[in-house]
N, C-alpha and C positions, 0 to 999 in steps of 0.2 A: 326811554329805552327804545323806543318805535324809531324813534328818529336816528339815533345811534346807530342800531341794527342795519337801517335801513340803509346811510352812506357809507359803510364800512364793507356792507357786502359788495359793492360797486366799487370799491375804492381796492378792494384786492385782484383785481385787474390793473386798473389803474396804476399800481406800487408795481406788478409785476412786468407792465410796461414800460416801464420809466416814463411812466408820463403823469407822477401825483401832482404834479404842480396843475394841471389838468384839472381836477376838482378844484384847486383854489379858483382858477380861472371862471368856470360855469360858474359855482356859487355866489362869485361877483358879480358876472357879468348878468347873470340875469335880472339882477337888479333892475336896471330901463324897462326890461321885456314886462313886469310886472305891475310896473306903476304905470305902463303906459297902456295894456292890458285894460287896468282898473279907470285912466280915462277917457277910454275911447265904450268900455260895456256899461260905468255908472257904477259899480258892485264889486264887493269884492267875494270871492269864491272860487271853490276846486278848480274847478272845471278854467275860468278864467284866466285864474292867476298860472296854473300849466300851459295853456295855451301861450301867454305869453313868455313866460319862463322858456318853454320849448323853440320859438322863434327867436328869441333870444340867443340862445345857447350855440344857436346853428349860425345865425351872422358871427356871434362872436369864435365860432370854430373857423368857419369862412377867413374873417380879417386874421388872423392867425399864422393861416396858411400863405395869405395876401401879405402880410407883413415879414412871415418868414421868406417865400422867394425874391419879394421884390427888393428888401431889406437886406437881404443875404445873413439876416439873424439866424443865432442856433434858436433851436426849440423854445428851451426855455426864456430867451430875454422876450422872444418871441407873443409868446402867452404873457408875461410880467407887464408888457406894455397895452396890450388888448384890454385884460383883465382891471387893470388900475383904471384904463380911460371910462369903459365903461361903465364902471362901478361908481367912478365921477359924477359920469352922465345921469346913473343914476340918481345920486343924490343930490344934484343939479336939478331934475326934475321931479324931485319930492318936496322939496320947497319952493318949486316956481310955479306948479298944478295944483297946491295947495292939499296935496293927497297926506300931509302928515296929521290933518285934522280927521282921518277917519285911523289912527294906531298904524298907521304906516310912514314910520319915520324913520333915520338914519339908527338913531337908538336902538329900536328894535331890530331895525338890519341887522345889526354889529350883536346887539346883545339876545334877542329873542325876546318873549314877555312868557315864560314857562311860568311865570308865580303870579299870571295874570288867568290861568287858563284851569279854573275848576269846576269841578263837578259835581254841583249840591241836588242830582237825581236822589242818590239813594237815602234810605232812611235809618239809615246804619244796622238794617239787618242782611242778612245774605239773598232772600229769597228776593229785594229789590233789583239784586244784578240781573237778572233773569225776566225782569218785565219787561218788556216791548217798548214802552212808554217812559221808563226810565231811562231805557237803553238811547231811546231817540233824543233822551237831551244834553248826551255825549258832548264836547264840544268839538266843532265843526275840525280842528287840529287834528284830534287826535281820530276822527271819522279817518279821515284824510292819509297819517300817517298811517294807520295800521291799514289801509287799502292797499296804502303803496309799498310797504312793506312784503306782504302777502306775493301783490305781483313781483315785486324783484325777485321774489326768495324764489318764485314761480318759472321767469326767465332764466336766473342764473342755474336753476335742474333743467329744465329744458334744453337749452342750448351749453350747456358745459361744456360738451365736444367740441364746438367751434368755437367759443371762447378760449378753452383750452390751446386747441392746437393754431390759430389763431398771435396768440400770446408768445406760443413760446418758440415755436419754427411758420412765421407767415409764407414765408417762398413754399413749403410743402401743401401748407393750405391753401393755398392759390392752383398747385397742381394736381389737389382733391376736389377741386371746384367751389375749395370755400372763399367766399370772395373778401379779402383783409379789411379791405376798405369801407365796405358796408357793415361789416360786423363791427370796425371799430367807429362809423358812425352809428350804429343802434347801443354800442357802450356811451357814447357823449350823450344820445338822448336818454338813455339811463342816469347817468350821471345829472343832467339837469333833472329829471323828472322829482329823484332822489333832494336835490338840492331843492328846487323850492317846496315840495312837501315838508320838508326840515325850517326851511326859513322863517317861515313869517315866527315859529314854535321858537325856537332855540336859538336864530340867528346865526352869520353867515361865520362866526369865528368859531362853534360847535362845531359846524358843517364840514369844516374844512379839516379840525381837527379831526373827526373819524370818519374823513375819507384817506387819512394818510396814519395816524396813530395805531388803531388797533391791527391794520393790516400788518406792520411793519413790526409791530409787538410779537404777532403770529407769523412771522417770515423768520423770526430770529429761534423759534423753536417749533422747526419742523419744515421736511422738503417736499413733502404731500400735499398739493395743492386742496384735494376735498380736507383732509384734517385743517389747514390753514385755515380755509372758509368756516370751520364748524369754531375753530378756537376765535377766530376775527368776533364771531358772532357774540361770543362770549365773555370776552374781555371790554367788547363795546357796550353790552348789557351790565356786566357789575362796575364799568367806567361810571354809567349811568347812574347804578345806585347809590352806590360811594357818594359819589361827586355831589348829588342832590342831599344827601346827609348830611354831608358836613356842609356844604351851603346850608341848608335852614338851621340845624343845633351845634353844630364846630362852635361858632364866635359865643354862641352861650353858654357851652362848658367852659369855654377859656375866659367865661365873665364879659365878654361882648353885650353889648345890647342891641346890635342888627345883624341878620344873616345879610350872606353874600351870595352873589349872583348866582344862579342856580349853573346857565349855560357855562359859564367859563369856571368853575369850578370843575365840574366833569369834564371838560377839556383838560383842563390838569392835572386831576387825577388820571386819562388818559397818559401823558405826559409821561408821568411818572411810570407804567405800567412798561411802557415803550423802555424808556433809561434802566428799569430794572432790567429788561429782558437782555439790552445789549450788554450788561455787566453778566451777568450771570446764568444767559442760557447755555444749557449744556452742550453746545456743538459750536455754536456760532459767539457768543459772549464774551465781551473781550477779558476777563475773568476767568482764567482755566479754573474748571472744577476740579479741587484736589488740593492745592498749591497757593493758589491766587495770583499765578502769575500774571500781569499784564500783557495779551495779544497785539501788538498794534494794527 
């Protein structure tokens, strides 16, 4: 749910910039920045794996920009070629550093290891949550996301105004002294910060899906960008629960005898939240409510 929360809220800019392909980009590309991160400190951790992820993210905005002028590409073939090379690179360099023998491998890129990631602190009573000592043997994931969640939820109230106006009239923001440029490079380091907090947990196909899914679900009903944000929030969070539900007991009510991926599961059920909304929100749906006419 932390991890959901957490790129969706960054990812409603992002939709409302035309720039979601934007998140796909970062969540790949920081790929290199993290495995190379992990061979140049020895370790893997917060602090580490951000710092590369965040240098990552900034070359790979850089070659972007590099590739669009020199190339004369639009935006997006722009990012699609950035994004694929160095997610390459990455996985070129997960098996040539030998870093997949520490749980850092293309596998979990792609897929996460969320059914690897428990917590046998407590002792199935309630007054466990609340010990200091239990609390400390969190796992290092989810320390991490719920940090980063907090602060995004923290920037995105703070700075609303300039993200706002920003977003939706830059030539005006430019003439208030907000400067477009640098606010929309502190959204790309959001955006990665976002993205490898979520990675290594849920991997880079979660990621991607609710940095573009739940925003686009919440665009489809309602023109209030703060209601947007509060609905994004909340359709990435019961994405989350669903999707983890029927991953562990779906295939067992249906007589299965293994559940299914946790991460891409909740991507789908995202999925679907999204196709509902464009059939049948009430304004925007291409489903008129009343009739069932088809809008094209």
């Amino acid at each position: 749910m932390l991890a959901c929360v957490a790129c969706s809220l960054v990812g409603n800019f992002l939709v409302l910039r035309r720039q979601s392909l934007m998140g796909d980009a970062i969540s790949h590309a920081v790929l290199p920045g993290i495995v190379g991160a992990y061979v140049l400190a020895g370790v893997i951790d917060a602090f580490t794996m951000m710092t590369g992820a965040l240098v990552s993210a900034l070359v790979a905005v850089m070659l972007i920009e590099l590739t669009r002028r020199i190339g004369r590409l639009e935006p997006g073939a722009a990012m699609g070629t950035v994004f694929t090379v160095m997610f390459a690179i990455g996985v070129v360099m997960l098996e040539w550093t030998g870093s997949s023998n520490v749980h850092l491998d293309t596998q979990h890129a792609l897929f996460g290891s969320l059914e690897t990631i428990i917590w046998i602190g407590p002792d199935g009573t309630w007054d466990t949550l609340t010990d200091p000592d239990v609390l400390a043997t969190l796992p290092r994931q989810i320390t991490t996301l719920f940090v980063v969640t907090v602060l995004l939820s923290f920037l995105c109230l703070i700075f609303f105004k300039e993200l706002q106006i920003t977003t939706f009239d830059p030539a005006m923001a430019a003439t208030l002294g907000i400067s477009p440029t640098l606010v929309g490079t502190g959204l790309v380091l959001a955006t990665g910060v976002a993205a490898v907090a979520a990675f290594e947990a849920v991997g880079s196909i979660l990621v991607i899906a609710m940095f573009i899914s739940p925003p686009c679900t919440a665009r489809m009903l309602t023109d209030q960008l703060t209601t947007q944000i509060l609905l994004t929030a909340l359709v990435a969070a019961i994405s989350s629960i669903i999707g983890y539900l029927l991953a562990a007991f779906g295939p067992g009510i249906l007589g299965g005898q293994h559940a299914l991926n946790a991460a891409g599961m909740v991507a789908v059920v995202a999925g679907a939240f999204q196709a509902l909304a464009m059939l049948f929100a009430p304004r925007y749906g291409a489903l008129r409510r009343g009739n069932g006419t088809l809008i094209p």
